[in-house]
KEBA-911467 format. One record per residue (C-alpha): x, y negated, z. Coordinates in Angstrom, 3 decimals, padded with zeros to 6 digits. Layout:
<nodes>
<u:X	v:Y	w:Z>
...
</nodes>
This chain:
<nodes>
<u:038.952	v:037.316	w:014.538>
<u:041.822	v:038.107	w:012.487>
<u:044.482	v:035.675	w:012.154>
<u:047.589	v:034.598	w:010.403>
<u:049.078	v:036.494	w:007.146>
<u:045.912	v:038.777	w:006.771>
<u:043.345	v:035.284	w:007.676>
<u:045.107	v:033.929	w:004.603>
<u:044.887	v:036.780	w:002.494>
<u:041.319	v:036.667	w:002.809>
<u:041.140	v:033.171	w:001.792>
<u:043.550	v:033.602	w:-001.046>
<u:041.179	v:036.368	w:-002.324>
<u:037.637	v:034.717	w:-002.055>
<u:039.286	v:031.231	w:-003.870>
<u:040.488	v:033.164	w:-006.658>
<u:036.925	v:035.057	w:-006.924>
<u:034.919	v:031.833	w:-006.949>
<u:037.204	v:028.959	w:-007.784>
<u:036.387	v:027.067	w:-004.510>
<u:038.768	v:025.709	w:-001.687>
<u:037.533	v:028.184	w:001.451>
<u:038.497	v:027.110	w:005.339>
<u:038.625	v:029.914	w:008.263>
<u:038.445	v:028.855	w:011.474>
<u:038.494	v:030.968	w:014.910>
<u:035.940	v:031.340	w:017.872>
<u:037.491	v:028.074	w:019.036>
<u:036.959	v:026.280	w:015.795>
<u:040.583	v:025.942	w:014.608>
<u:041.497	v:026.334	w:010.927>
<u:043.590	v:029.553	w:010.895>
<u:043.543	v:029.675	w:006.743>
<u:042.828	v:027.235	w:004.299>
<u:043.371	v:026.403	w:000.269>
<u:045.289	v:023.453	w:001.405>
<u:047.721	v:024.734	w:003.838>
<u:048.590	v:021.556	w:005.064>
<u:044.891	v:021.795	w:007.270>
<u:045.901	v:024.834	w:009.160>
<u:046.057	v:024.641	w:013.058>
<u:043.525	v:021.212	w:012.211>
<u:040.126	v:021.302	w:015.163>
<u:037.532	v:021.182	w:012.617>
<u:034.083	v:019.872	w:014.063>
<u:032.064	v:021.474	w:011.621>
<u:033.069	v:024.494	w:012.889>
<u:032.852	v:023.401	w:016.370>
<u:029.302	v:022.871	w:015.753>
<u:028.264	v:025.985	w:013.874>
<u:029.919	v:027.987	w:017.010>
<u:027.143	v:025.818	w:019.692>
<u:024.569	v:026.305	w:017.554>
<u:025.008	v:030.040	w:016.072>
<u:023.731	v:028.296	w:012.528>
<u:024.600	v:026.858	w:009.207>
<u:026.490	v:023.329	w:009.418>
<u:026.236	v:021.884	w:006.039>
<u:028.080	v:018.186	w:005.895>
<u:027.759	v:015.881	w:003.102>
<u:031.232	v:013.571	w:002.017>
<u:029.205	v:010.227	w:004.187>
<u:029.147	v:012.541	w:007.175>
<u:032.623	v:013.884	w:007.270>
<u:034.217	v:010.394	w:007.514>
<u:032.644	v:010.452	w:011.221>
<u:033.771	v:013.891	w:011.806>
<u:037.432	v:015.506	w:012.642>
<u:039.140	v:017.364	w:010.593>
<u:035.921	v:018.113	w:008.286>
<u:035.651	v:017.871	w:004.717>
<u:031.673	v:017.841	w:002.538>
<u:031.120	v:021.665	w:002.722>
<u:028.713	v:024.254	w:003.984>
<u:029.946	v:025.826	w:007.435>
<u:028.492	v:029.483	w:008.577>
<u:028.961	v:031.675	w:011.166>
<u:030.904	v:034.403	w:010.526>
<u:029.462	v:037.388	w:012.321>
<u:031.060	v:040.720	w:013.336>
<u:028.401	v:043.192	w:015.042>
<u:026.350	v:041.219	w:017.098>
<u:029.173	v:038.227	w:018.240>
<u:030.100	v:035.487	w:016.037>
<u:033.670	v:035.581	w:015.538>
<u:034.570	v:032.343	w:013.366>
<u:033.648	v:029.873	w:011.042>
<u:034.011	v:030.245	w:007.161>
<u:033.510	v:026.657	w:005.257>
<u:033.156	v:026.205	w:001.525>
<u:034.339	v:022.671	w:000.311>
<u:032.061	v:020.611	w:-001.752>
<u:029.002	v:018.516	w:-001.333>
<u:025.984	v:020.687	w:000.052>
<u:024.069	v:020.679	w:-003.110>
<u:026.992	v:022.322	w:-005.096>
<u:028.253	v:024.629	w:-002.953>
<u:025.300	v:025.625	w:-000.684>
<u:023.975	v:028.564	w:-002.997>
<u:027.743	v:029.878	w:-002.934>
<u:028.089	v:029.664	w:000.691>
<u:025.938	v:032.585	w:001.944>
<u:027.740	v:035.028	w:-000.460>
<u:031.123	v:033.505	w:001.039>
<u:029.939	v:034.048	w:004.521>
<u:029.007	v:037.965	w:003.599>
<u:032.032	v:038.570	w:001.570>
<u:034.160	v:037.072	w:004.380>
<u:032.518	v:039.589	w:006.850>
<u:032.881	v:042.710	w:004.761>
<u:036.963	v:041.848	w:003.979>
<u:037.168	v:041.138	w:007.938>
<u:035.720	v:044.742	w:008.866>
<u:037.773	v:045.970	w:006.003>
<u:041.084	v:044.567	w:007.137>
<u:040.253	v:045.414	w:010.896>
<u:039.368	v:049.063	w:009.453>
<u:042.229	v:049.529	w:008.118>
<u:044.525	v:048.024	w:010.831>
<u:042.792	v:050.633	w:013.335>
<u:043.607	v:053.360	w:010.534>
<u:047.112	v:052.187	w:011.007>
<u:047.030	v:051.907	w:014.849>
<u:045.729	v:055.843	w:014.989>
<u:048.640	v:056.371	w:012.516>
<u:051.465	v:055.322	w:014.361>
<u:049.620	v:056.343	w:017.450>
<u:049.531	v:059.839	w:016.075>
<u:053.478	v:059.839	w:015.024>
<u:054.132	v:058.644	w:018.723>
<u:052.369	v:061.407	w:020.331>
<u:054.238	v:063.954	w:018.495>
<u:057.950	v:062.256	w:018.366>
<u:057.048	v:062.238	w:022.560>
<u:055.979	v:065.999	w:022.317>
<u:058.620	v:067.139	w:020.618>
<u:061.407	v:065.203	w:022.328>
<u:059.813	v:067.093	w:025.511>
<u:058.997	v:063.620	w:027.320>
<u:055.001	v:064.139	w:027.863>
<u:053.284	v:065.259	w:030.680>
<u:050.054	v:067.107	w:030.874>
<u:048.172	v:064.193	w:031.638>
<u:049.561	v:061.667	w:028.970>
<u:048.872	v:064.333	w:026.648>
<u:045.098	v:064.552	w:027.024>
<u:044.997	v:060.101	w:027.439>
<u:046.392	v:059.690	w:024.065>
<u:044.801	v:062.546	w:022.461>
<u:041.269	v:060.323	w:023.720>
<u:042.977	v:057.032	w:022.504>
<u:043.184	v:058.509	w:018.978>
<u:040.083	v:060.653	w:018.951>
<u:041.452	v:064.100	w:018.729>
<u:040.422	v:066.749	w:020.351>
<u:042.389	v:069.570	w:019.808>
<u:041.293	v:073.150	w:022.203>
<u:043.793	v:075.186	w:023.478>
<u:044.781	v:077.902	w:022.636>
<u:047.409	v:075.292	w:021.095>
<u:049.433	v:076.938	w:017.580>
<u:052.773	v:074.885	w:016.653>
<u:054.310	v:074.822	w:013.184>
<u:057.427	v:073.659	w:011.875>
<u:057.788	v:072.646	w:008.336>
<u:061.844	v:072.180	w:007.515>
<u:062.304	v:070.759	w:003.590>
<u:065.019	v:072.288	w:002.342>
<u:068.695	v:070.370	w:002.108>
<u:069.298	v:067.743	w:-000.292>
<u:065.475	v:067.343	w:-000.271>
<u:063.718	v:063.745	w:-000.393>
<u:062.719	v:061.970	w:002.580>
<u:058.891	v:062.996	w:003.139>
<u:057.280	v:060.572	w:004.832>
<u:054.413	v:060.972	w:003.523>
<u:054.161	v:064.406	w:003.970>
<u:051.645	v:064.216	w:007.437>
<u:049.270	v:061.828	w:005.307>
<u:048.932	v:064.600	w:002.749>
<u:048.654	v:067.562	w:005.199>
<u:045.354	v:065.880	w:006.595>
<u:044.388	v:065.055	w:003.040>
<u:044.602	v:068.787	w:002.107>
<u:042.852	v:069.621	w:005.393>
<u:040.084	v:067.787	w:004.347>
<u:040.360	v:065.539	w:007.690>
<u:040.863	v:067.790	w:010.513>
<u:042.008	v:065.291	w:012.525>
<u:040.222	v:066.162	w:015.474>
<u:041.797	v:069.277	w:015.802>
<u:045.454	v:068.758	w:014.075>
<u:048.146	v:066.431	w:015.235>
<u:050.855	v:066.073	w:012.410>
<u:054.451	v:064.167	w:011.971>
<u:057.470	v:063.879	w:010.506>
<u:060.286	v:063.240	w:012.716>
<u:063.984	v:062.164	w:012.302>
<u:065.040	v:065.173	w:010.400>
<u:062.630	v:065.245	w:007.891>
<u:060.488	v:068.010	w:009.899>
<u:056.993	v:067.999	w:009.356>
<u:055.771	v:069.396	w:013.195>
<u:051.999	v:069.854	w:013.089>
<u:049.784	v:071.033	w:016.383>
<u:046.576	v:072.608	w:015.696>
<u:043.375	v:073.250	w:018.165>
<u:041.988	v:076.952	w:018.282>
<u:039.576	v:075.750	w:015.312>
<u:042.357	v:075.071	w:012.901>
<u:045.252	v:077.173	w:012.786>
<u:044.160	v:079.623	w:009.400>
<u:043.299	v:076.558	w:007.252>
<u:046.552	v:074.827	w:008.694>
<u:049.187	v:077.634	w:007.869>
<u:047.428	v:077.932	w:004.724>
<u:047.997	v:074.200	w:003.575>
<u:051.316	v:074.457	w:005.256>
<u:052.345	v:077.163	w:002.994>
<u:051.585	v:074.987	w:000.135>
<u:053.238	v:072.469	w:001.109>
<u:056.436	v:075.152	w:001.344>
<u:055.821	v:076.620	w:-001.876>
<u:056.472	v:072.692	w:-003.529>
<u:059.966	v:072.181	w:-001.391>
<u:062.626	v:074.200	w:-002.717>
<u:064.652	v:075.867	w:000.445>
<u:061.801	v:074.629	w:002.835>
<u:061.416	v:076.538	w:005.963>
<u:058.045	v:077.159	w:007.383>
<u:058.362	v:078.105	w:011.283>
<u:055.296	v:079.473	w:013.176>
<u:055.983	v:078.703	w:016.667>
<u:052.555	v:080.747	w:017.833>
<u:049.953	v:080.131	w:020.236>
<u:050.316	v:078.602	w:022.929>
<u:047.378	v:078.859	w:026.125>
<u:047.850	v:076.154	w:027.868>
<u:050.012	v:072.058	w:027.187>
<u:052.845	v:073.713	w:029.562>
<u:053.326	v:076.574	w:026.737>
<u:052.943	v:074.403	w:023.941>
<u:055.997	v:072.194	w:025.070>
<u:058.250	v:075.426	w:026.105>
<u:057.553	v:076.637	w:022.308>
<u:058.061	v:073.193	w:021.059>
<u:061.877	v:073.585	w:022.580>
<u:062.005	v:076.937	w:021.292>
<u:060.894	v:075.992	w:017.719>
<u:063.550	v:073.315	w:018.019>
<u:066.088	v:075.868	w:018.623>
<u:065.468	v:077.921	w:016.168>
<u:065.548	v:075.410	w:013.497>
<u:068.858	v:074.322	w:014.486>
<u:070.074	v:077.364	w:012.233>
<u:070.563	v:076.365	w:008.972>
<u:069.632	v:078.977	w:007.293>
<u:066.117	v:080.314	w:007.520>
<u:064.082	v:082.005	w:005.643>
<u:061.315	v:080.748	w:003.724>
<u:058.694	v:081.664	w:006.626>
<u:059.623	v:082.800	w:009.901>
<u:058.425	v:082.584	w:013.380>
<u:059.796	v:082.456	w:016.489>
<u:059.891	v:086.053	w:017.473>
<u:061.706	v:086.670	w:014.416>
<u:064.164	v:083.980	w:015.515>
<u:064.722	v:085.503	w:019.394>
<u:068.223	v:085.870	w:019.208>
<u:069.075	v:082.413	w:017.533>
<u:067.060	v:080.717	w:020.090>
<u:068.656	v:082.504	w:022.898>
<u:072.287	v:081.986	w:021.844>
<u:071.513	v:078.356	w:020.510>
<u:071.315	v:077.795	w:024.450>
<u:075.020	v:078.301	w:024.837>
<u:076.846	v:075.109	w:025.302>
<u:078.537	v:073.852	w:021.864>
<u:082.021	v:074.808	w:022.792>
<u:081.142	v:078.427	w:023.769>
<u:079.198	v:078.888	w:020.985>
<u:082.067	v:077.654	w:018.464>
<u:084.780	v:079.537	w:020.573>
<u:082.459	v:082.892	w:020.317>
<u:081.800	v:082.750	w:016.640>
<u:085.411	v:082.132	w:015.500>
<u:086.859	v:084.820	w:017.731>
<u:084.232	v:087.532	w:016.479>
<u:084.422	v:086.056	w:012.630>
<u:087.906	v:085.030	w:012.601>
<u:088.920	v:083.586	w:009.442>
<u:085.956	v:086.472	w:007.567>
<u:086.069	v:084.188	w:003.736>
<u:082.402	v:082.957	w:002.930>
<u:081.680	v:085.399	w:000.369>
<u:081.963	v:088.089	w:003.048>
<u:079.840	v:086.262	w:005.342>
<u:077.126	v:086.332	w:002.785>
<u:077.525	v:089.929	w:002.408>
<u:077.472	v:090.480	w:006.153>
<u:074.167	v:088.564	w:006.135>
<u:072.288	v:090.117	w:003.239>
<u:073.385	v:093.459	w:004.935>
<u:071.561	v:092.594	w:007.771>
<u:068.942	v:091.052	w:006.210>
<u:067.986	v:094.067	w:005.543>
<u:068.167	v:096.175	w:008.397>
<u:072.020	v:097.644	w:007.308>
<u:070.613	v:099.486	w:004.247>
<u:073.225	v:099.741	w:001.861>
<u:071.148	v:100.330	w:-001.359>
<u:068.803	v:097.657	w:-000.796>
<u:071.140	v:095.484	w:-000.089>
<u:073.249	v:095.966	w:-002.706>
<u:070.517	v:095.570	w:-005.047>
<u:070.033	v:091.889	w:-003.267>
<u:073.812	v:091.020	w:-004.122>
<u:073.427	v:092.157	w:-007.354>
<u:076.344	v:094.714	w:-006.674>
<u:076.937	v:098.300	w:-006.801>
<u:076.281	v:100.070	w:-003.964>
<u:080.450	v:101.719	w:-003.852>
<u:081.177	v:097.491	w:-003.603>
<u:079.082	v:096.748	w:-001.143>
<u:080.847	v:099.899	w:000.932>
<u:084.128	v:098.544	w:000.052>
<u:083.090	v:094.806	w:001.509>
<u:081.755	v:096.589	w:004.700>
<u:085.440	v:098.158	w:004.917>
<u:087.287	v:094.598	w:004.200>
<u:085.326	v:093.433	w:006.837>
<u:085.856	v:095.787	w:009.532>
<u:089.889	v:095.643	w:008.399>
<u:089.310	v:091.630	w:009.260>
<u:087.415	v:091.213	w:012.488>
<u:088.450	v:094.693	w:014.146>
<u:084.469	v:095.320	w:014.010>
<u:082.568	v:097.952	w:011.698>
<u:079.344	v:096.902	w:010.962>
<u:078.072	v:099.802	w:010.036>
<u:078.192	v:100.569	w:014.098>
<u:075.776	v:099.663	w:016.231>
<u:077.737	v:097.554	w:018.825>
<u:079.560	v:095.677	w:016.498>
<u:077.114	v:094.928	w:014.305>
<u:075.270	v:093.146	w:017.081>
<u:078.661	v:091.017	w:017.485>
<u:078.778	v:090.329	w:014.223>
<u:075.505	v:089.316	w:014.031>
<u:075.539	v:086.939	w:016.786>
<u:078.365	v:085.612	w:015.526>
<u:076.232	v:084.566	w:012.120>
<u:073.764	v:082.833	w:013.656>
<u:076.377	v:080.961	w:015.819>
<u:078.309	v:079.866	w:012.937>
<u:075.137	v:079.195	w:011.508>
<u:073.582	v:076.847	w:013.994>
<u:073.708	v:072.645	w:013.093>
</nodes>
């Protein structure tokens, strides 16, 4: 039997429907909601007798002077399944109320069952957010993973795929956004596992049923989030390989800039060097960048970006190609490292995605 705010609610709802005071009492026969407030937490024996018996207590104004707590009213069972789980009690004498009080009794059933539906919803919810805050924060074992993935009712088959979806900066808070992911999957719930954590990342784990339909709602989802990032962390065989991409997918996305999609082989490198510790990492990018001015940085990147080919990536800059060979020269004058040569390019690269890592 429900109880408190959500008892009340009930009552508040069926009075203003019929324009009759309604009582709720428990399995113990206790008012737990009431029109007049002042009756709640009251033993009422009406009830008390409808629970022994299993049927209708109606009690006329004569009676009730005999009886505790009880007012003239028709008393039912109120019935969940196959147990009786309270009491609901219409006020007035029998003959008035007693065509009313079988349609209270069902309505108070069906807002019961809706209230506890909804309550589960939310349980499976929150449930759902916990597994995959605990997944991606790396504290879940093999074990705990397949108990809560019963508790919830999902049933996700390896081969496990992991995406990422990053919204880009300055965008709003999403927390919605898992909600609508399973609404655009039609359900899927059995086989996705979807959540927004801290950041504003959307991570989403898909069974071996899922993954097209997923990337393919996910990439929706990218298209309406200006700057989003969509990471595809890849399959994973077994739990032990979806948590070791989970920390890899983390990695990567501590760059901040990404392209729109990527996917973790694309992002080897930045994973790899966002293992350094902090201080090495800072120390290594300012002594390969030195004090290299921002628009030269973004020069550097678009360069490599694509693949050191000075036409095309002119054209991206919106430059002449002659400029573009002139920045390459400014920066080899400023970090003692040509970029249009292989070893130094690498160093210069690095050095990006070091300065580039949050």
């Amino acid at each position: 039997m429900i109880a408190g705010t959500d008892a009340q609610a009930i009552v508040d709802e069926i009075m203003r429907r019929l324009g009759r005071n309604v009582n709720l009492m428990d399995g113990r026969g206790v008012i737990i909601a009431s029109g007049d407030r002042d009756r709640v937490g009251e033993e009422h024996d009406g009830a008390v007798r409808v629970l022994r018996s299993g049927a209708p207590v109606a009690v006329t104004g004569a009676e009730a002077r005999s009886m505790r707590g009880t007012r003239a009213g028709v008393n039912l069972p109120v019935r969940i399944g196959a147990e009786i789980a309270g009491v609901v009690g219409v006020t007035g004498e029998p003959a008035e109320v007693g065509d009313l009080a079988g349609a209270v009794a069902l309505m108070t059933e069906l807002m019961i069952t809706q209230q506890e539906m909804r309550a589960e919803a939310e349980w499976r919810a929150r449930t759902r957010d916990q597994i995959v805050a605990d997944l991606v924060a790396g504290r879940l074992t093999a074990a705990q993973w397949r108990r809560r993935l019963r508790l919830v009712g999902a049933r996700p088959a390896a081969p496990f795929a992991l995406f990422a979806l990053r919204p880009g900066p300055g965008a709003p808070d999403a927390p919605g956004a898992a909600a609508l992911l399973y609404r655009r999957l039609g359900g899927g719930e059995e086989q996705v596992l979807a959540s927004v954590d801290v950041t504003g990342t959307l991570w989403a784990v898909a069974g071996a049923a899922a993954p097209a339909s997923l990337r393919g709602r996910l990439r929706e989802m990218r298209g309406e989030l200006p700057g989003a990032c969509l990471l595809d962390a890849g399959a994973a065989a077994d739990f032990g390989a979806l948590l070791e991409n989970v920390r890899r997918g983390r990695l990567a996305l501590r760059r901040r800039t990404l392209p729109p999609e990527t996917t973790l082989r694309d992002q080897e490198v930045a994973v790899l060097l966002a293992e350094l510790p902090g201080e090495v990492a800072d120390a290594a990018g300012r002594r390969v960048l030195g004090a290299l001015p921002a628009d030269l940085r973004r020069t550097l990147r678009t360069y490599f970006a694509h693949d050191r080919h000075v036409t095309e990536a002119a054209r991206a800059l919106n430059v002449h190609r002659n400029t573009l060979v002139y920045r390459l020269g400014r920066i080899a004058e400023l970090t003692g490292r040509d970029p249009r040569a292989f070893d130094d390019a690498v160093a210069l690269q690095a050095a990006l995605y070091l300065a580039d890592l949050g």
